[in-house]
N, C-alpha and C positions, 0 to 999 in steps of 0.2 A: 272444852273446845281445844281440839291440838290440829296444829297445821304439818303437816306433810309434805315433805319434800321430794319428786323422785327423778332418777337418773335414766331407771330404765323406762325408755315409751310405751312398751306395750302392755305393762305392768301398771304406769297409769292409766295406759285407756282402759284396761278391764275396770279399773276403779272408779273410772269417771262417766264412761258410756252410759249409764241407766240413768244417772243424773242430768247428762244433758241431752239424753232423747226425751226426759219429759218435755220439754220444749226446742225442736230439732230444727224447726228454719230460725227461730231466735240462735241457735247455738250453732247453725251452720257452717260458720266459721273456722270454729273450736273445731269440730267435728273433722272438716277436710282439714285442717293443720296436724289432726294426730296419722291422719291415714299419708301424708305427706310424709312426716317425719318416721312413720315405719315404713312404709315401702321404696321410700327416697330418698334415705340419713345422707348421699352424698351432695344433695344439693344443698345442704346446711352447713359451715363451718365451724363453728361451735356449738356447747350444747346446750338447750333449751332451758329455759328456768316453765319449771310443771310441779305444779303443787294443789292439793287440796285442804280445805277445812275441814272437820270432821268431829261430829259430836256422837258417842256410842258407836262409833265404827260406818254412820251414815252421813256421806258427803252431806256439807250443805253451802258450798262454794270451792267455786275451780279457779284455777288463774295460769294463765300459761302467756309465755312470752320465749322469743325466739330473739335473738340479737340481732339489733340495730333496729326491731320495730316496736311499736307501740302495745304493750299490757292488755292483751283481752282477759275481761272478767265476764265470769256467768253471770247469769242469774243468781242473788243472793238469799238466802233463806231466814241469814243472823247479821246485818250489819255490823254485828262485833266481828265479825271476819273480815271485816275491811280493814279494818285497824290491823289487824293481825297482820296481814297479810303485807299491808305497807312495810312493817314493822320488819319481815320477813326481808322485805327487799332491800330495805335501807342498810340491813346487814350486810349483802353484798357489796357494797360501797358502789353501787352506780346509780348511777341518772337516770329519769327516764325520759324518754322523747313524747311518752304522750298514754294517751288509753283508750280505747273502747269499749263499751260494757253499756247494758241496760240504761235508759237515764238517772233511774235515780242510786244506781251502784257508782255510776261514773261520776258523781256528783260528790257522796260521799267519799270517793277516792280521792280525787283530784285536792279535797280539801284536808283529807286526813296527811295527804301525801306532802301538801303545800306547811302544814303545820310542822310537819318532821324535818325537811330539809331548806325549807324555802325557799322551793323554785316556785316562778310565779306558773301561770296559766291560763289559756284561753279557749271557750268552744271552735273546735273547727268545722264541726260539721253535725246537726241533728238529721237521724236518718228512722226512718221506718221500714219495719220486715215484716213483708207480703208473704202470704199461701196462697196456694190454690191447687187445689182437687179436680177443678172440671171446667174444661175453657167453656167462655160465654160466646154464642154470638153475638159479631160484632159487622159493621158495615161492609161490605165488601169491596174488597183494594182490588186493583188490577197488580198482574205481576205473580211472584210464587219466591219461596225461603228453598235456598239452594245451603248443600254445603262448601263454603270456602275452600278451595284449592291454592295451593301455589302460584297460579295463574290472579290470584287477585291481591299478591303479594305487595304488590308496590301501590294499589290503591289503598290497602290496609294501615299501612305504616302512619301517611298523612291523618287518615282518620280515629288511628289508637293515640296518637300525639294532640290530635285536635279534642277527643274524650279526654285526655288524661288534665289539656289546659280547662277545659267548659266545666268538668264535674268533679275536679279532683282539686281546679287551681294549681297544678304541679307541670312541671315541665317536664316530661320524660326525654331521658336523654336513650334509655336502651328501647326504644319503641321496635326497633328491624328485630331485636333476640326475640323481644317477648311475643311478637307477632308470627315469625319461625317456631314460636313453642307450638302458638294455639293452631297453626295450619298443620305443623306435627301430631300435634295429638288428635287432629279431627274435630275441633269443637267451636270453631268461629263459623257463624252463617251469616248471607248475606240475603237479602229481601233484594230481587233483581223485576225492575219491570222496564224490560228491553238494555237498559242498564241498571248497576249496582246501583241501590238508593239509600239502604240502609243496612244495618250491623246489629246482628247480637250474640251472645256465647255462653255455653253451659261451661259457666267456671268451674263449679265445685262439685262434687258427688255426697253426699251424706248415704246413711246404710236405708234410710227410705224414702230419700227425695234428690233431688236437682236443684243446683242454683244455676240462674242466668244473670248475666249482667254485660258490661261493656257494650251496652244499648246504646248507638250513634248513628245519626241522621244528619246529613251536614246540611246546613244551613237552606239551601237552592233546594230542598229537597222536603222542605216542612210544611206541615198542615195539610200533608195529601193524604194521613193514614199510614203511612208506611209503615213507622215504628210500630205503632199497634199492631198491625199485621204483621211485623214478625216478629214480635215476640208470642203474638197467640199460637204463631203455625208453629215455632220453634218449642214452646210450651206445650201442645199438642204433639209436638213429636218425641220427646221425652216424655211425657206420660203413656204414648206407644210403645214405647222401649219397656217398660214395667216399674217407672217410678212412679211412688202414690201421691206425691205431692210436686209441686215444684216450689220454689222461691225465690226474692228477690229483696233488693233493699232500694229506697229511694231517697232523697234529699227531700228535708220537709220543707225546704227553700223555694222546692222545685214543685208549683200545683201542679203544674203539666200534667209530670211523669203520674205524680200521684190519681189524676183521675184516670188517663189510661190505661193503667194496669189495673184499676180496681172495675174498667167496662170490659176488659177482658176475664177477669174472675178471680184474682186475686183481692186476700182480704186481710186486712190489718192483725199481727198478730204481737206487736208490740214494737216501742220508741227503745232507740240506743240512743249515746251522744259518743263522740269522737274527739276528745281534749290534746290539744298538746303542750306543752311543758314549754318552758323555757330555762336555758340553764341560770342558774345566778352564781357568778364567777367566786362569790366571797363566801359562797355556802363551803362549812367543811360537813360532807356527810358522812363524814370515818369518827366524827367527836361522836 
């Protein structure tokens, strides 16, 4: 087993891409962070920490982590790569804020990592990753999925702030930048019936699918369908576009969300957990 450390991005993604297209909405993450970090190195300040495990020259765990956020891990093949790879990071002498990986990587992490340094830790969030191939019918909504303009800029903001507190628990303080991104780049749509009712967006692009997310219905606006309808149309229009799949993640806190998208045709393709760290001020992790 030897771990691998690399500097250049595109050099690990040739490395890593066939390993985590075998499973591509589980890994969609991973996926748009490496196409981020090559086609967009100046929105990052520092350089990434990107590494694999590797036994006979065939990955059998990835880990990638960008500064100031939380450790995404693959899918794991050898649980001894967890250790490793703790091992790995603890050498750099910092902290971590937290992980997300498959449940039972993130499990094995969190404690391998708590053993090393001991920082304590708690689940923040268990989440599920949907596919789907082929929208279902579903009831029909009055209304139709527009794309977001500029013109819906100042109703966006309230409701990315309002998303960010309801499914994030977080306070977003940059909600006007990141909302100026997604009208920039063309990929927030709203479900309008005579007025705006709900929100969703194709975040991420993988090299054979779509992710949507940032799915938000305020409150005055629930239990009429809407969200379902647009995520179906919106998921319907991205498999127009020529993507084979789409995806999504949901809160398994959250039944709602979860029976929704599984009437619109998405289907369970495996559980992550989302951990964070806390620091403990009398750990020395340099001994």
């Amino acid at each position: 087993m030897k771990i691998n450390r690399f500097e250049d991005v595109s050099q690990f993604y040739e490395q890593v891409k066939d390993y985590l297209l075998n499973h591509e909405a589980l890994h969609n993450v991973q996926l748009a962070l490496c196409n981020s970090l090559i086609q967009n190195p100046e929105h990052f300040d520092e350089k990434p920490y990107l590494t694999t495990v590797e036994v006979d020259g065939d990955v059998i765990a990835v880990a990638m982590r960008t500064p100031g956020r939380k450790l995404l891990l693959s899918k794991i093949e050898d649980f001894g790569s967890i250790e490793a790879i703790a091992q790995d990071i603890r050498h750099t002498q910092e902290l971590l804020s937290g992980v997300n990986a498959p449940t039972a990587e993130a499990k094995a992490f969190v404690e391998a990592w708590h053993s090393l340094t001991g920082q304590s830790y708690h689940l923040k969030m268990a989440l599920r990753a949907f596919q789907l191939e082929q929208v279902q019918p579903i009831p029909k909504t009055t209304g139709e999925l527009r794309l977001a303009t500029q013109s819906y800029r100042q109703l966006l903001i309230p409701w990315y702030e309002a998303f960010a507190l309801e499914a994030l628990g977080t306070v977003e303080s940059e909600a006007e930048r990141k909302v100026e991104r997604l009208l920039d780049r063309g990929i927030a749509y709203i479900w309008e019936d005579e007025i705006p009712v709900s929100m969703a967006c194709h975040v991420r692009v993988m090299p054979n699918g779509a992710a949507v997310g940032l799915v938000y219905t305020p409150p005055e606006h629930r239990r009429k369908g809407y969200a379902s309808a647009c995520v179906a149309a919106l998921s319907q229009t991205l498999l127009n576009q020529g993507h084979r799949y789409c995806c999504l993640f949901t809160d398994l806190a959250n039944p709602t969300s979860n029976h929704i998208y599984q009437a619109i045709g998405y289907q369970p393709v495996g559980d992550l957990s989302e951990y964070s760290f806390t620091e403990n001020k009398a750990v020395n992790v340099t001994a």
